[in-house]
C-alpha positions as CSV (number, residue, x, y, z in Angstrom):
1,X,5.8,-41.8,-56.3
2,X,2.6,-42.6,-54.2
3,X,5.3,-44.0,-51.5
4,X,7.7,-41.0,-51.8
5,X,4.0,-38.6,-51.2
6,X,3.1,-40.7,-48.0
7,X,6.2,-40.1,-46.4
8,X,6.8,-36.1,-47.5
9,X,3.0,-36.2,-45.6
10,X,4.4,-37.7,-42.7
11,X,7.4,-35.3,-42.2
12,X,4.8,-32.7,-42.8
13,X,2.2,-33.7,-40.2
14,X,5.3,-34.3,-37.9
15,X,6.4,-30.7,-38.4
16,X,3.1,-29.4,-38.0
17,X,2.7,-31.6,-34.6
18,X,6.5,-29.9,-33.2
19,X,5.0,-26.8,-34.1
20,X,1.8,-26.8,-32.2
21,X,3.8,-28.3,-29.2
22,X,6.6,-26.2,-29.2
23,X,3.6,-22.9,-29.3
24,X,1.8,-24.7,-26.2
25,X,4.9,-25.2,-24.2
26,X,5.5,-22.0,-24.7
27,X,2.3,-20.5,-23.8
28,X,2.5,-22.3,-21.0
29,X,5.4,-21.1,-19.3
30,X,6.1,-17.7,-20.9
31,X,4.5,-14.3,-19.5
32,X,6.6,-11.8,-21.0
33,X,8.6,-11.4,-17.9
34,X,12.2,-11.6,-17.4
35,X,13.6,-15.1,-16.2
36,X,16.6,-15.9,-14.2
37,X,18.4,-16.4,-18.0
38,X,16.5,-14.0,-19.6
39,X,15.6,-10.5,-20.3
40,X,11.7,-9.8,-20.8
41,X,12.1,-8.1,-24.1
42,X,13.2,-11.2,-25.6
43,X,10.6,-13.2,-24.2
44,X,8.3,-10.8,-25.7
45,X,10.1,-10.8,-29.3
46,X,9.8,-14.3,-29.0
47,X,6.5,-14.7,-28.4
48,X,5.1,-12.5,-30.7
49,X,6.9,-14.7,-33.1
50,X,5.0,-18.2,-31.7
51,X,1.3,-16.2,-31.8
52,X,2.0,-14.9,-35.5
53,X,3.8,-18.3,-36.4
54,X,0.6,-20.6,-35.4
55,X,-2.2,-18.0,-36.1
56,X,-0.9,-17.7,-39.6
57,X,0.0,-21.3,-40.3
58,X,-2.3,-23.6,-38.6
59,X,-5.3,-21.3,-37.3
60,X,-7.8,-24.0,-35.7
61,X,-4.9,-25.5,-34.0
62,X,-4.1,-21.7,-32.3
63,X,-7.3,-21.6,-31.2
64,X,-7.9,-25.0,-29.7
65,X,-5.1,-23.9,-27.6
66,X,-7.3,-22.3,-25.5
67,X,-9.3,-25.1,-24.2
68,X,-5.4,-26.3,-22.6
69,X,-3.9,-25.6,-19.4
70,X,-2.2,-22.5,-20.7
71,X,-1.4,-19.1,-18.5
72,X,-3.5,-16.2,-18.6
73,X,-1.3,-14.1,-20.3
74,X,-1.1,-15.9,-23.5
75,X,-4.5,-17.1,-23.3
76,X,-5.6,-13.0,-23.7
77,X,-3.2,-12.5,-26.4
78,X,-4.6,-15.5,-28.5
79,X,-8.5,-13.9,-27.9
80,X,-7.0,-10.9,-29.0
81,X,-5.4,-12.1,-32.5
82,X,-8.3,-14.2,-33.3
83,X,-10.7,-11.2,-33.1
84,X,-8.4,-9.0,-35.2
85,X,-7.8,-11.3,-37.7
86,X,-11.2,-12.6,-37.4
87,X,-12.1,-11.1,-41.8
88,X,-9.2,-14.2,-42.0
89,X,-11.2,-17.0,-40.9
90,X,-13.8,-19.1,-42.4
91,X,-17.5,-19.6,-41.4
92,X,-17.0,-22.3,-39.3
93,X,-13.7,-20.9,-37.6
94,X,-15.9,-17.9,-37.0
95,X,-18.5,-20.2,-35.0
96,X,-15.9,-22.5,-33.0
97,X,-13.5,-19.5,-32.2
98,X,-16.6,-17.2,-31.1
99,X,-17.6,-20.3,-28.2
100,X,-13.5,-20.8,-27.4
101,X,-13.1,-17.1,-26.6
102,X,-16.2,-16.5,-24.7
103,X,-15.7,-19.6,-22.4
104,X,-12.5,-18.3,-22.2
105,X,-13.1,-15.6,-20.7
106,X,-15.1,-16.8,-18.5
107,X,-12.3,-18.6,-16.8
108,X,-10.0,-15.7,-16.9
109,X,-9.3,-13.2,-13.8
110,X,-11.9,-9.8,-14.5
111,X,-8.9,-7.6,-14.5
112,X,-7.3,-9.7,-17.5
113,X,-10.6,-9.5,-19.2
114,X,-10.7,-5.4,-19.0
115,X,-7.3,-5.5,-19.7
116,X,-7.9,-7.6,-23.2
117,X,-10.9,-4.8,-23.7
118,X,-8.4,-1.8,-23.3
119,X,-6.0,-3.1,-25.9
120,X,-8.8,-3.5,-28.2
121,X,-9.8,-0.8,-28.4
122,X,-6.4,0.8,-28.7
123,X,-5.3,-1.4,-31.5
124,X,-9.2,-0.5,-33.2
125,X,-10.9,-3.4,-33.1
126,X,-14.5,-3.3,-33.5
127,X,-16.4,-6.0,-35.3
128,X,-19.7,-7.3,-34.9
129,X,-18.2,-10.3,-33.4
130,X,-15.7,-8.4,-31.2
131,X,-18.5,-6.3,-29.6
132,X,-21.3,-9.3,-29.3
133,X,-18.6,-11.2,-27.0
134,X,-18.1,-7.9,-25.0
135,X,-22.2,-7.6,-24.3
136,X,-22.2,-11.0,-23.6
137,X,-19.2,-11.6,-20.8
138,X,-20.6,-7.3,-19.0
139,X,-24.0,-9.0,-19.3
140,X,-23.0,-12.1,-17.5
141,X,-21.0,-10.3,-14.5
142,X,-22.5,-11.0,-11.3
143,X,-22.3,-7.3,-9.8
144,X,-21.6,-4.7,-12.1
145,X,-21.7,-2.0,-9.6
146,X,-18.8,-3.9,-7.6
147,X,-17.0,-3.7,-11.5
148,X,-18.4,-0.1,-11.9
149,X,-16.3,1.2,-8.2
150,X,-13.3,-1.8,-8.8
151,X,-12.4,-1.2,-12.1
152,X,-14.0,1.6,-13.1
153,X,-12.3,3.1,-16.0
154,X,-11.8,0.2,-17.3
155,X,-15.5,-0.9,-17.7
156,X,-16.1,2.5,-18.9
157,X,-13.5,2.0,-21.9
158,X,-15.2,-1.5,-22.6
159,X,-18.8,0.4,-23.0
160,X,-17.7,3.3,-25.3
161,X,-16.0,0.6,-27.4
162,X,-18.6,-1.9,-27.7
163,X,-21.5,1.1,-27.6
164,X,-23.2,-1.0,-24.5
165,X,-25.8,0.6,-22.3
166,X,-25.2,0.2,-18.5
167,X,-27.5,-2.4,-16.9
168,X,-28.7,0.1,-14.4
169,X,-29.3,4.2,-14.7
170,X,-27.0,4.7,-11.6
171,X,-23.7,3.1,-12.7
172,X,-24.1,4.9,-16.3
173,X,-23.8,7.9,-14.2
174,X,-20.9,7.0,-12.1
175,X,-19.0,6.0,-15.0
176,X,-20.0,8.8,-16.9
177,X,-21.7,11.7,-15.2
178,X,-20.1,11.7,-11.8
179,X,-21.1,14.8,-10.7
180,X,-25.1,14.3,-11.9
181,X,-26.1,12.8,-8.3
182,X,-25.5,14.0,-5.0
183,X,-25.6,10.5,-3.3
184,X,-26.1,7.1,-4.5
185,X,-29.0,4.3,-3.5
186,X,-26.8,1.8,-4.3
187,X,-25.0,1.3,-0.8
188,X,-21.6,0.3,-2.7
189,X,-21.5,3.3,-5.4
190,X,-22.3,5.9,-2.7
191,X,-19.2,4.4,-0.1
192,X,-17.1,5.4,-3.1
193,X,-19.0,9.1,-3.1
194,X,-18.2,9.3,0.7
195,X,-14.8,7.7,0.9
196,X,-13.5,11.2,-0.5
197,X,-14.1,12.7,2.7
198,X,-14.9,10.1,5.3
199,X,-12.5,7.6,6.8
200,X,-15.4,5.2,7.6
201,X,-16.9,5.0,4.2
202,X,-13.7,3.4,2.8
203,X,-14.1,0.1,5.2
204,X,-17.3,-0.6,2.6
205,X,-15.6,-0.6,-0.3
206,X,-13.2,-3.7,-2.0
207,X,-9.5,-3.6,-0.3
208,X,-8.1,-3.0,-3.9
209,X,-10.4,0.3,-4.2
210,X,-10.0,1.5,-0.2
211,X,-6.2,0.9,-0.1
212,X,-5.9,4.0,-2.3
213,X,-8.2,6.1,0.1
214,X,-6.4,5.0,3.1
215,X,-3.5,6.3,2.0
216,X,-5.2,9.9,1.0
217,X,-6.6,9.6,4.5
218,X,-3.4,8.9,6.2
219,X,-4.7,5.9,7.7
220,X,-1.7,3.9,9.3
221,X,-1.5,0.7,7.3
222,X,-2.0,-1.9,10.9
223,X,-5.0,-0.2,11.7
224,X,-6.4,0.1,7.7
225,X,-5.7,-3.8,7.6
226,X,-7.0,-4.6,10.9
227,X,-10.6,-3.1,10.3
228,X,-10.8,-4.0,6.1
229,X,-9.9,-7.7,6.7
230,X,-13.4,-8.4,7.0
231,X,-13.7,-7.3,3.1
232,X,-10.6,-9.4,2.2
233,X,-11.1,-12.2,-0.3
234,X,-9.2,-15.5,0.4
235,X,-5.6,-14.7,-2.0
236,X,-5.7,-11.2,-0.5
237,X,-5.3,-12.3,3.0
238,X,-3.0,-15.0,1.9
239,X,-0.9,-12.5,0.1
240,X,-1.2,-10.2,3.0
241,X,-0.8,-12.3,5.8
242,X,3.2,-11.6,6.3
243,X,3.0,-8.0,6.0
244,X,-0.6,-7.7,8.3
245,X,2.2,-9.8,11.5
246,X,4.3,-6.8,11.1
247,X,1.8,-4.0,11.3
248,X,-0.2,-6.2,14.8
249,X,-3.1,-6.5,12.6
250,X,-4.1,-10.5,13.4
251,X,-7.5,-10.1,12.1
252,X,-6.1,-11.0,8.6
253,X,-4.8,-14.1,9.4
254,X,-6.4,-17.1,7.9
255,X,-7.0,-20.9,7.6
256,X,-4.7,-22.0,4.6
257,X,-6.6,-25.2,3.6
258,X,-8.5,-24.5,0.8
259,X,-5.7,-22.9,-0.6
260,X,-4.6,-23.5,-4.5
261,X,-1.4,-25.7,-4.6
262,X,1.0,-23.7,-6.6
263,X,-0.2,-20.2,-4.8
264,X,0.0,-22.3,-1.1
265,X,3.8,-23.2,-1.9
266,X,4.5,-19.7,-3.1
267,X,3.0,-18.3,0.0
268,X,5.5,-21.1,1.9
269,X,8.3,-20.6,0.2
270,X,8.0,-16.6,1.0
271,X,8.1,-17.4,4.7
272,X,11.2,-17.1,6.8
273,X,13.2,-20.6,7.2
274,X,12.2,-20.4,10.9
275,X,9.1,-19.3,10.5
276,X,8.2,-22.6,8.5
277,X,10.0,-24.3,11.4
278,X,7.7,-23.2,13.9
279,X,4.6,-23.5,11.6
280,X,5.1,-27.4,10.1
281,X,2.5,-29.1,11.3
282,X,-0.1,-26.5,10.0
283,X,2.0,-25.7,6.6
284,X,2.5,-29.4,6.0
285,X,-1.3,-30.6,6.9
286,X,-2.5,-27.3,4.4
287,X,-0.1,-28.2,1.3
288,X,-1.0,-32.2,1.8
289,X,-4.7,-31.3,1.7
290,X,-4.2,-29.1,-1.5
291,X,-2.4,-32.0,-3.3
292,X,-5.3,-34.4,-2.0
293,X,-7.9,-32.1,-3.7
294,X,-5.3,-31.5,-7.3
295,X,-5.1,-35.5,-7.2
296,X,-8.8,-36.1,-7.5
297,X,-9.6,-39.6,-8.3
298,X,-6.1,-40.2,-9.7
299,X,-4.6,-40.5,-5.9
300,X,-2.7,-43.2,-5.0
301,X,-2.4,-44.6,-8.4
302,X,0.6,-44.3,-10.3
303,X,2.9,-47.0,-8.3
304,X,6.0,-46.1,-8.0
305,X,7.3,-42.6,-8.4
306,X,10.8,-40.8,-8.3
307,X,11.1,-37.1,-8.6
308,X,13.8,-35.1,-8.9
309,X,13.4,-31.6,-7.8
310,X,15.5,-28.4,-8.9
311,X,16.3,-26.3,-6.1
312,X,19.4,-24.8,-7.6
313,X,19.6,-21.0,-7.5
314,X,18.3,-20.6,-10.6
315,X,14.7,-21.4,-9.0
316,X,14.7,-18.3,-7.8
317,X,13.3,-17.5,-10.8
318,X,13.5,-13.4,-11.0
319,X,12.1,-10.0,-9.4
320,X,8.7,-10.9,-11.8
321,X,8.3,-13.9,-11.2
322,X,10.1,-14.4,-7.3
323,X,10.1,-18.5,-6.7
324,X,8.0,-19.1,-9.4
325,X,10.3,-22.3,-10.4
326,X,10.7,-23.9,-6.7
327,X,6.9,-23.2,-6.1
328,X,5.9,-25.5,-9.0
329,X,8.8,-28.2,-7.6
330,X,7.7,-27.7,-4.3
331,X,4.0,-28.3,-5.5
332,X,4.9,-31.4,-7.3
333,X,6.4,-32.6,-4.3
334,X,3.6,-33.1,-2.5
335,X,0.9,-34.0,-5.7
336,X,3.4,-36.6,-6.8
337,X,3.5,-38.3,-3.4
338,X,-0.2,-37.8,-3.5
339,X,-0.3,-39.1,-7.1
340,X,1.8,-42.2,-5.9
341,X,1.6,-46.0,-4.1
342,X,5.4,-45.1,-3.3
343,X,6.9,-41.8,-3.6
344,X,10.3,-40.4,-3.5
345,X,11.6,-37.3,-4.0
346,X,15.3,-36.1,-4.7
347,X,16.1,-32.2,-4.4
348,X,19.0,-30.8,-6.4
349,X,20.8,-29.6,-3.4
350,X,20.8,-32.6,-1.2
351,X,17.7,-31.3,1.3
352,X,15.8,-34.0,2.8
353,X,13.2,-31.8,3.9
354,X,11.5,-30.0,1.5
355,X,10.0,-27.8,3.7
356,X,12.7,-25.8,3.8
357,X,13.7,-25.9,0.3
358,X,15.5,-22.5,-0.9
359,X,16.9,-21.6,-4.1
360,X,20.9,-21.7,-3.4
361,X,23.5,-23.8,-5.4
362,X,24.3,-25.5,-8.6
363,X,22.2,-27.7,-10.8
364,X,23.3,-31.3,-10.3
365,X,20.3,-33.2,-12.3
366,X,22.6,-35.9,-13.6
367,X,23.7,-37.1,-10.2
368,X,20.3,-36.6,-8.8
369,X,18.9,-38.6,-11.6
370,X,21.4,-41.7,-11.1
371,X,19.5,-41.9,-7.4
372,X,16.6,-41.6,-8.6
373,X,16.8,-44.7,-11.2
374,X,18.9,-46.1,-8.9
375,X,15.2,-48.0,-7.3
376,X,14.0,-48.9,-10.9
377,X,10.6,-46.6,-10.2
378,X,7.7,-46.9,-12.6
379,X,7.6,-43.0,-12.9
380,X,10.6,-40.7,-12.8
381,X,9.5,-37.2,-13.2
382,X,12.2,-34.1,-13.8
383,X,10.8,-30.9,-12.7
384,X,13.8,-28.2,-13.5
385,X,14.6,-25.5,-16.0
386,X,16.6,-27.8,-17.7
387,X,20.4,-25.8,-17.1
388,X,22.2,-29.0,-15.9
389,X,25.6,-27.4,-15.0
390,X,27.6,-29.7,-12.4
391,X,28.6,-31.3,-14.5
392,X,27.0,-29.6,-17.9
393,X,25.3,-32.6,-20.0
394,X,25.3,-35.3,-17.4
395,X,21.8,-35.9,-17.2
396,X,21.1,-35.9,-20.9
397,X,23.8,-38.5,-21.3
398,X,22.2,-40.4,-17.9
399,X,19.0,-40.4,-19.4
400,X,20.4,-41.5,-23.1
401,X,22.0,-44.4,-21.7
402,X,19.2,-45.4,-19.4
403,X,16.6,-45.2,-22.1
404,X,18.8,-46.9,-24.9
405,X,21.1,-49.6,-22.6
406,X,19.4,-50.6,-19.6
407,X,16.0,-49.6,-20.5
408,X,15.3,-49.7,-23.9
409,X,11.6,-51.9,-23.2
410,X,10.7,-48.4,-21.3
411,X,10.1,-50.3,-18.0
412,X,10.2,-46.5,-16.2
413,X,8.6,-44.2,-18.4
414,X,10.5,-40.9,-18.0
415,X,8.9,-36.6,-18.0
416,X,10.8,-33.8,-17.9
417,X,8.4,-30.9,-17.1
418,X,10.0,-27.5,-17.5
419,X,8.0,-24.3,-15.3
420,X,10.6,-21.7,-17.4
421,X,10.5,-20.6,-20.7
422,X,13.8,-20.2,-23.1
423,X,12.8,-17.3,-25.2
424,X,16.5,-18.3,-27.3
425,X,15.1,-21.5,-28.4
426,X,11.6,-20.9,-28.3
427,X,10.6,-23.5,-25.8
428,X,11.7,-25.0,-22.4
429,X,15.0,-26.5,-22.3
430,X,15.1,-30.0,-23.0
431,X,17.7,-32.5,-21.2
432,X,17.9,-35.3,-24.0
433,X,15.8,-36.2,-27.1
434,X,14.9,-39.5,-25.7
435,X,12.8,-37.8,-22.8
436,X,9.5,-36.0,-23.2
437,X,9.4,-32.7,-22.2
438,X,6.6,-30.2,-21.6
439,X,6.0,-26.6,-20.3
440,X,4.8,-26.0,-16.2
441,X,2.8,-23.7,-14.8
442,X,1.2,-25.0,-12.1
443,X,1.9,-27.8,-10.2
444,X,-1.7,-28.7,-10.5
445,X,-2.1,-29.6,-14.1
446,X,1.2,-31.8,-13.9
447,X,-0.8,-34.9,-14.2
448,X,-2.4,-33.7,-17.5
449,X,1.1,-32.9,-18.9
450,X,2.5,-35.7,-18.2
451,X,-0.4,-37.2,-20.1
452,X,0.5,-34.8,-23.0
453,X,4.4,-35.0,-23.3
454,X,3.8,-38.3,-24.7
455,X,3.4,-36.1,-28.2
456,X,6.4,-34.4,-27.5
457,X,8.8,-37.1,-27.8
458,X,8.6,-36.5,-31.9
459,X,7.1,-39.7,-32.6
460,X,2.7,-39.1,-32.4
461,X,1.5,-37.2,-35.7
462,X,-0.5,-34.4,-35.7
463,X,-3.5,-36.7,-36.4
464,X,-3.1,-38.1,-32.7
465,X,-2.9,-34.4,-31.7
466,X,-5.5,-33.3,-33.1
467,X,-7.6,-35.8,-31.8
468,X,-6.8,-34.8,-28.6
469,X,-7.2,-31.0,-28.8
470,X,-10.6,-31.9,-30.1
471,X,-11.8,-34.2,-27.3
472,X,-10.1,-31.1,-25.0
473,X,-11.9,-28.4,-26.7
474,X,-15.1,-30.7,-26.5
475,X,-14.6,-30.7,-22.3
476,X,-14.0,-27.5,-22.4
477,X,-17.0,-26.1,-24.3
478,X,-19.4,-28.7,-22.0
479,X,-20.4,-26.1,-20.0
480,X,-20.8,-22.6,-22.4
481,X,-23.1,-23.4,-24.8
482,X,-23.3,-20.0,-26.1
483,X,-22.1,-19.5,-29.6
484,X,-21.1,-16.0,-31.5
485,X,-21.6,-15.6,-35.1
């Protein structure tokens, strides 16, 4: 009996640990955006089903979440379930959600954070709890008149809802009394007065807010980017930088070192093939420096490393999400060879230079795979969306033989890491049961997935998991001691 109660534990804890996985790979990956496979309502129907699922059934677990590498989108959808289930929770998951959430949000991109604000107050939630981390995060934003002209009627939404005073008597009335003051002292709040009627006041204001005045002004776009790149964050000019060639406005241009990984290869990947031609030496040195910086103190030592690459069409990814796939290969091309004593990397579609990777062809993992175990490497890692097709199944049954014939002492551990999201099954495609697989977003967390696709391989219990959300949620907290009650 006592036997028969240990093991029906075990299968339990077992489910429970598939379930949590399964819910981070997805949030992970999945944005609610159509995929080259998918449609974006059934990524959205699917989701919804994962947030409900984990909220309902294993609470703390859903909220630890948040202290792991996931995307922004679902990050913002688990804040908002736990605050409007918040009556749900205990004490205790009141206090460790409340510290989650706000040093969530610190992390997360302002407009996101708005955005989360809006749809609370649309779905009419407005607890204590739910307004105490809305004073806290408005009252901890560096400029609030740059958020009062930026996103203006969106921090006007989160004050009503929360009832929040504005920090200063001026941006209370140019979020609610626009008309009270003829001019502004605040030099920012008054450029947005003036840029009604004056051409000149818009070049004061953020690019985001003047693009909309220059084109009430008429303003022809080369000469509006030409004299607002000096107000240009860093991703704005990157993002910009193609479009800024073809209007003659060079001032935009900028250094590309410093550069995140995943947003440098999408950046390369978007340039013409001859364009990257001419431009190697500064595109290479820029994406070798960004891997540098992702590999930290973990450079050069993981031995050995094989990586195959998926560069089939399918990497395309879609309209939404344009290269997303390839970028994160392309990404873990060069952290890999970073990550690595030896490094070498196979594409799907033969290409030796991966430089000019483009998404074109079928998906031959299982050939690519037979080269890549072909020099025994201590690593082999699988970055693809998992639809093997030339010939369908061959990698799964690669990989099956390798791990249970010719490498059953696990001599080369083995990680598939997926970057797309199968809203079908409710996860990223897996290649064979044998292999770990886990969710990709950016190429820079790959070294901490590869860490944690070790539970995905069906055999760690949700004890081991849970130990290690816990030391993650610890890190994570370090540095937001604030706590909401």
């Amino acid at each position: 009996m006592d036997a028969g109660t240990d093991s029906g534990e075990a299968a339990a804890d077992l489910i429970a640990a598939d379930d949590v996985l399964l819910f981070v790979n997805a949030a992970i990956t999945a944005t609610g955006q159509r995929e080259f496979h998918g449609e974006a309502a059934e990524q959205r129907l699917s989701l919804d089903f994962l947030h409900s699922y984990l909220l309902v059934n294993y609470r703390e677990l859903y909220a630890a979440t948040l202290a792991l590498d996931i995307n922004d989108h679902n990050a913002a959808l688990i804040v908002r379930r736990l605050l409007e289930s918040a009556g749900e929770a205990t004490a205790a998951e009141r206090r460790t959600e409340g510290r989650l959430i706000a040093r969530r949000l610190e992390v997360l991109p302002p407009q996101r954070v708005y955005r989360l604000f809006g749809a609370l107050r649309s779905a009419k939630v407005n607890n204590r709890r739910t307004r105490a981390i809305m004073r806290d995060w408005l009252a901890a934003r560096p400029d609030q008149e740059l958020d009062a002209v930026k996103y203006r009627g969106a921090l006007r939404t989160a004050l009503r809802h929360a009832h929040l005073p504005t920090a200063e008597p001026e941006v209370g009335d140019f979020l609610f009394r626009i008309k009270r003051r003829p001019h502004y002292r605040a030099p920012l709040l008054d450029a947005w007065r003036r840029a009604h009627y004056e051409q000149a006041a818009l070049y004061q204001l953020p690019y985001t807010v003047a693009e909309g005045f220059a084109a009430k002004h008429g303003v022809p776009r080369g000469e509006f980017l030409e004299r607002i790149a000096p107000r240009l964050t860093r991703l704005e000019r990157l993002r910009l930088q193609s479009s800024a060639a073809g209007h003659g406005a060079d001032a935009v241009r900028t250094e590309l070192t410093g550069m995140p990984l995943t947003r440098l290869a999408s950046y390369v990947l978007g340039l013409p093939i001859d364009e990257r031609v001419a431009r190697r030496d500064e595109l290479t040195r820029a994406l070798r420096a960004a891997a540098a910086r992702a590999a930290g103190p973990r450079r050069g030592s993981w031995g050995t490393v094989a990586a195959v690459l998926d560069d089939s069409f399918s990497s395309y990814g879609s309209g939404a999400k344009r290269r997303r796939p390839l970028a994160a290969a392309l990404g873990a091309h060069y952290l890999l060879a970073a990550l690595a004593g030896e490094y070498r990397g196979y594409w799907t579609s033969g290409q030796q230079d991966p430089l000019l990777v483009r998404p074109s062809g079928p998906t031959p993992l299982g050939r690519r795979i037979l080269d890549a175990l072909d020099g025994a490497p201590q690593r082999l890692v699988i970055v693809s969306d998992g639809w093997d097709n030339a010939p369908p199944g061959l990698a799964g049954e690669v990989l099956r033989i390798w791990r249970t014939r010719l490498d059953p002492q696990h001599r080369t551990s083995v990680v598939h890491l997926n970057p797309v999201y199968d809203a079908e099954d409710f996860d990223v495609r897996r290649l064979a049961p044998s292999v770990p697989t886990a969710g990709l977003r950016d190429a820079e967390d790959l070294p901490v997935l590869a860490e944690f696709a070790q539970f995905a391989e069906g055999r760690t219990g949700l004890a081991e998991l849970r130990a290690h959300l816990a030391a993650r949620v610890a890190a994570f907290l370090a540095q937001s001691p604030r706590e909401h009650r």
